[in-house]
N, C-alpha and C positions, 0 to 999 in steps of 0.2 A: 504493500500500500504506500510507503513511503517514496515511489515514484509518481503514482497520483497527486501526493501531496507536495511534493516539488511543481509539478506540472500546475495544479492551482496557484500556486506562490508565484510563480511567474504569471501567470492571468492576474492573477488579485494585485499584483504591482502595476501589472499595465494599466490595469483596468483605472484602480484609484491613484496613477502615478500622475509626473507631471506634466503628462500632452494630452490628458482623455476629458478623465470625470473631474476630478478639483476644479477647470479650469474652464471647465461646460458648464459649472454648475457657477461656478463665481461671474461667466458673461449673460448668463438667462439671468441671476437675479439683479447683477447690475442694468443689465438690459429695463428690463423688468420697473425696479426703482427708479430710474428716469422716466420711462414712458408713462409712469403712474403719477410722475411728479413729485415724487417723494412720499404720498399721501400714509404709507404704512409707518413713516417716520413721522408727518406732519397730524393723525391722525391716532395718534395712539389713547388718549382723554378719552376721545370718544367711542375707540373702541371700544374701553372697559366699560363706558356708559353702557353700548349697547348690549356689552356681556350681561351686565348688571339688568337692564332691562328684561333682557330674555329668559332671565327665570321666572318672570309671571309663566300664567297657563297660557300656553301656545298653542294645546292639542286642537282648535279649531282650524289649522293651518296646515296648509300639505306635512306631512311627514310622518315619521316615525319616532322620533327624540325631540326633547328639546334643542334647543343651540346653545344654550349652555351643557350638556348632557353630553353633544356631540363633539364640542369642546374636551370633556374630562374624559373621557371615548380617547379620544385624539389621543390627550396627554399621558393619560393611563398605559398608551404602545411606547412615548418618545420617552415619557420620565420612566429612566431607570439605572442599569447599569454604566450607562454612561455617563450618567449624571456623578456617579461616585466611581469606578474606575477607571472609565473614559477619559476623566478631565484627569488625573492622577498619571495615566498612560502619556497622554499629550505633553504633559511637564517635563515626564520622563525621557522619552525622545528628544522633545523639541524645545525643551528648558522654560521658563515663566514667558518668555515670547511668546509663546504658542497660543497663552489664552488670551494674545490681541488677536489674534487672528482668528481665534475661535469667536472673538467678537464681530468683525469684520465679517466673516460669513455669515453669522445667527442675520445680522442688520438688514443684510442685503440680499438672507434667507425669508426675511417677513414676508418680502416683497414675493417674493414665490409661493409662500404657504397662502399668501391670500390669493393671488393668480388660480391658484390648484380648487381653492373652495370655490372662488366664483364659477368657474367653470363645471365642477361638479355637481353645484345648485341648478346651473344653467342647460348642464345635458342628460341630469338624469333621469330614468326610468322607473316602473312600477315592473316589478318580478311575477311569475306565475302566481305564487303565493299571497298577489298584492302587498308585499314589503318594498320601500323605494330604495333604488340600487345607483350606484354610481360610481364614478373616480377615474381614473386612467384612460383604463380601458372603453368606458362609456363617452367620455369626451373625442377622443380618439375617434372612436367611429361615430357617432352624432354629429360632432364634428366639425372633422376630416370627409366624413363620405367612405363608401365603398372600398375606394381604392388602400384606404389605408386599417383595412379591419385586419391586416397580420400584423400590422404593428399594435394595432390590440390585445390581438392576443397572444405575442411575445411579452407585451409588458403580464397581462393576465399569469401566463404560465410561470415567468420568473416569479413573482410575485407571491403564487399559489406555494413554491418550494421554499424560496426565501424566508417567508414565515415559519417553518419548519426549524430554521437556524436562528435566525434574529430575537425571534418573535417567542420564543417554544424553547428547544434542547437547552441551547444557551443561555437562558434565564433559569431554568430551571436545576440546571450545574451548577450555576453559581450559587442559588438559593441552598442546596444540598451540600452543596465546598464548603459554606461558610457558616451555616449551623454545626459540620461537624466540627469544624474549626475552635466555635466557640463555645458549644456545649456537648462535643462526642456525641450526640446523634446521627447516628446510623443514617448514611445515603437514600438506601433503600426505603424505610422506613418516610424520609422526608416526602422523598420523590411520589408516596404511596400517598401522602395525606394531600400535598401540592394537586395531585390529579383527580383526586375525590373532588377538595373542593371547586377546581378548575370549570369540573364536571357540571358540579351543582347549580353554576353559574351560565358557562355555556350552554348550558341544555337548554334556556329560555331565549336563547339569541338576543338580538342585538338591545332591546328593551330593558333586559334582565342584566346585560351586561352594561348599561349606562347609567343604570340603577343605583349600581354596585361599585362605578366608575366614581359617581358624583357623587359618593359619600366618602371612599375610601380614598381620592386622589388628593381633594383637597386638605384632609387627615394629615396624610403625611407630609404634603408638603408643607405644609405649615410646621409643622412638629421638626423636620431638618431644618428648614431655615429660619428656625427661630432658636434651634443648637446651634448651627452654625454664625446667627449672628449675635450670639452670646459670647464666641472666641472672638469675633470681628471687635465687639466693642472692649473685651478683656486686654486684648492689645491694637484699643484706637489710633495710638500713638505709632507704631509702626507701618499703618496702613499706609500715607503718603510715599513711603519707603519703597513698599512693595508693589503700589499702582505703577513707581518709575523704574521700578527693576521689569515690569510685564509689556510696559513700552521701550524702554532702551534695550531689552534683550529680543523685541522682535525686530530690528533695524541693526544690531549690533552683533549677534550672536550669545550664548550664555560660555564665559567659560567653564573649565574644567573646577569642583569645589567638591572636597565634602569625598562623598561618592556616586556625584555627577561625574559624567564623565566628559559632560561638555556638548554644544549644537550648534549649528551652523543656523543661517538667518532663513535659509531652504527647508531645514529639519521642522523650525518653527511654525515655518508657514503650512508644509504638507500636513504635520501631525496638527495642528493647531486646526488646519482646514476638515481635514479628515474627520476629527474624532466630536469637531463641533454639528457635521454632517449627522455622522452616527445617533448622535446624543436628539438632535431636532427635528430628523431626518427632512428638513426642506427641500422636494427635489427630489424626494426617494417616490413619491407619487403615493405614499399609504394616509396618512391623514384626510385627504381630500373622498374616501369610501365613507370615513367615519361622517363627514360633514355632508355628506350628501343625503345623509338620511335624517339631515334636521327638520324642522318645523319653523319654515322663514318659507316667506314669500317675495326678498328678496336675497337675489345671489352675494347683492355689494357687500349686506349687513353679513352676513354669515363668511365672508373673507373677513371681513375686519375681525371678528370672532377668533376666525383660525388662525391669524398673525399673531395673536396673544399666546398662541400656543410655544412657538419661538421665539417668542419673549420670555416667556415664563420661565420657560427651559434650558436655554441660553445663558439669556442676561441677567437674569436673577438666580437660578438655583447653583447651575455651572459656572457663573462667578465666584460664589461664596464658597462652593467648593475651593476652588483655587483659591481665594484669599486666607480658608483656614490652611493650607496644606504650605503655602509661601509666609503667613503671620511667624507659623508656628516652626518657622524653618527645617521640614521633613523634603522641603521639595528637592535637598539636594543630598538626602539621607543615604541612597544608591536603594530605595524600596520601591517599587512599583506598582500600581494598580490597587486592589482593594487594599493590599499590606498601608500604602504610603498614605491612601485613606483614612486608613483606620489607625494606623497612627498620630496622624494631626489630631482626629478629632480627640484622641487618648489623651494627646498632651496638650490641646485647646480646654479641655474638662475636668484638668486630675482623674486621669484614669477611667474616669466613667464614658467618655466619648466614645470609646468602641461599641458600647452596645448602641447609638446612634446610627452607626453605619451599619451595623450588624440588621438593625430593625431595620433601615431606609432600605438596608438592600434585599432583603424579604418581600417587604411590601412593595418598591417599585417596580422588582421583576415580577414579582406576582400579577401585578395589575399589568403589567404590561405583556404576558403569558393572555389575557384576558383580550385584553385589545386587537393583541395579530391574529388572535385567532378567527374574528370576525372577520377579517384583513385578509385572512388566505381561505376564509370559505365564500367569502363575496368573490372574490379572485378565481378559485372552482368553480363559482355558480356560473360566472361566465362562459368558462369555456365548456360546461357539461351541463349546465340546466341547475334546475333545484331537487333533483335526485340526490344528487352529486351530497345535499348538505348535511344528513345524519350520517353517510360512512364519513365522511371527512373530521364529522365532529368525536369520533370514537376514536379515528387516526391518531388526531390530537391530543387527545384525552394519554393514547398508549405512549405515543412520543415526549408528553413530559415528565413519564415515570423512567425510560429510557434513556434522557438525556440527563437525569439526575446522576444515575450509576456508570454512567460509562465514561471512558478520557474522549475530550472533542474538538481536538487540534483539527482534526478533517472538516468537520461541523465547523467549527469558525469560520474556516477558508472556503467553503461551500457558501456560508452566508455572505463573507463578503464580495465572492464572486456575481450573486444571485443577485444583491441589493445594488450591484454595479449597473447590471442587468435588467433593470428595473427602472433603474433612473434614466436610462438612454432614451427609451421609448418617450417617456415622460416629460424629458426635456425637449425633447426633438414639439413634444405636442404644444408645449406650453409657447415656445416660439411662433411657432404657425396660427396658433389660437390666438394669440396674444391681441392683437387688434378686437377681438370681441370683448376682453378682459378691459382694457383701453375705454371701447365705446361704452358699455356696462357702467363703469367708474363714470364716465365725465355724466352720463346721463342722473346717476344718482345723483350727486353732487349738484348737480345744475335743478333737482327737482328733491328734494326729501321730504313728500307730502308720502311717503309710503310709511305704512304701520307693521306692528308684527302681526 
């Protein structure tokens, strides 16, 4: 197998290296953010207004969710592992630089997670079932037209496996690594309970899981970033410090300290671009399935919705990550990922901070195990109908008790190959689309006599 796995490593380079995806995905949202005018920067107040609005009752209006619902939907797939070893990995690599650049993409990712929602409000469909279906694939051919229904459904298919790694095995590794880590709890055993409740959840589709979203997401994240900015304010006083160490080392390079071992201003940018990617996925094409099945009548309002999502994500949660792991000077310890994690928050808390990360990262890959799952059975219903959606949902179920117990060095590079995979199709759409996204906007704007 280790020739497979070399074989991926060379794809999974090309694929997120630096002539492909980074560099597609940074001129769609620049692209993107000027033709919008800036509006996902100049509009942010009022997004949250309208988040805030849209938890009134909605259910007289197309859909299946609220738009706040479809929102913590969203967030429940993005917030997770990457929020806490993502940003930790990035440091690692690409040294305190990285998290400018991770800023730099979340900013210029708005601008594409609202593109993704408009457009999914704007082509989607009712399912056999009468459930409303959307995202990639449905804009794609809605559209595009006829001529480009394989690129539907290569975004469709990657998307359908993709979730299987991103979404599923790999959350659910982690979740099993690191209870046994921290309380000798049996793998097997975790993986066992992880997929019961997964089950109990999934089995009521998409309803039951945004249910379960908009109680549990806003839980946690509140409860991290309210640890994490109990370290920010316990050392207020070195924070000016650290914002100019995350800007001079993305234009300078990081040297070698500690048991860093040093990055170049290139290492910054890719791992920095990369793992902000990861962590918000703008551009990955999965969030816009979740918002298509909101309860809004219009598309504008329910992008600005889903712009909050890489905001939240990004620029709030995965900041503070970085700030406690650079306050608390671990970022150049030579520890990486959830280790380098979970020791800032130890030595941000006297010793208590590990169980911080320890819960965040239970419950964010959990919720986010929740999220892809809907993500890669909308994604099968496309390309097989709505038969397709109980064996898929039992697939699912079996695969996160699997990817508890087993090593998933393959599984990683499968997912980042797939999520590569994913995004092409999707960028390729959001370009050609993009003038509906454009008209959509100036129309709103010029008229907001629309309600929820």
């Amino acid at each position: 197998m280790q020739w497979l796995q070399d074989k991926l490593n060379t794809f999974s380079s090309i694929i997120w290296g630096e002539y492909l995806l980074i560099p597609l995905l940074a001129i769609v949202g620049i692209y993107l953010t000027i033709g919008l005018q800036a509006v996902p920067w100049r509009q942010i107040p009022l997004a949250f207004q309208t988040l805030w609005q849209s938890r009134k009752n909605t259910s007289h209006i197309e859909g299946d969710i609220s738009p706040f619902q479809a929102l913590m939907t969203a967030l429940s797939a993005t917030v997770g592992t990457g929020n806490i070893a993502g940003v930790a990995t990035a440091i690692y690599f690409g040294g305190p630089g990285a998290i400018f650049w991770m800023w730099v993409i979340a900013l210029f990712g708005m601008a594409t997670k609202y593109a993704e929602a408009v457009l999914a409000v704007s082509y989607r469909e009712k399912d056999a079932l009468g459930n409303y279906v959307g995202g990639p694939m449905y804009y794609i051919r809605n559209g595009l037209g006829d001529n480009w229904r394989w690129m539907a459904g290569s975004f469709a298919f990657f998307a359908m496996f993709a979730a299987f790694g991103i979404g599923n095995m790999v959350q659910s590794h982690s979740v099993a690594d690191e209870i046994y880590s921290s309380f000798n709890i049996p793998t097997m055993l975790t993986g066992a309970i992880m997929a019961i409740l997964a089950g109990l959840v999934i089995i009521g589709g998409v309803k039951r899981i945004a249910q379960v979203a908009a109680k549990l997401v806003p839980f946690m994240a509140i409860t991290y970033i309210l640890a994490a900015l109990a370290i920010v304010i316990l050392n207020i006083e070195k924070l000016p410090d650290a914002i100019s160490l995350i800007v001079t080392s993305a234009f300078t390079g990081s040297a070698a300290s500690g048991g860093f071992l040093g990055a170049s201003i290139w290492m910054a940018i890719r791992w920095g671009c990369a793992r902000g990617i990861f962590s918000n996925e703008a551009g990955l094409g999965s969030a816009p399935i979740a918002h298509a099945a909101a309860q809004t009548n219009d598309p504008v309002k329910q992008g600005m919705v889903a712009m909050l999502g890489t905001f939240i994500d990004t620029i709030i949660i995965c900041s503070l990550t970085a700030f406690v792991i650079i306050l608390t000077g671990t970022w150049d310890s030579g520890l990486k990922g959830v280790s380098m994690s979970s020791q800032a928050f130890s030595t941000g808390l006297y010793g208590y901070g590990g169980y911080v990360v320890s819960f965040g990262l239970v419950l964010f890959a959990f919720t986010t195990i929740l999220g892809w799952s809907y993500y890669g059975e909308r994604s099968a219903e496309y390309l097989f109908g709505t038969k397709i959606i109980k064996p898929y949902r039992v697939l699912w179920i079996i695969a996160i008790f699997i990817g508890s117990i087993m090593k998933l060095e393959l599984v990683w590079t499968f997912a980042d190959v797939f999520n590569g995979l994913m995004a092409l199709p999707n960028l390729i759409a959001l370009l050609l689309l993009s003038p509906v996204v454009f008209s959509k906007t100036r129309q709103y704007f010029n008229n907001k006599k629309s309600k929820w």
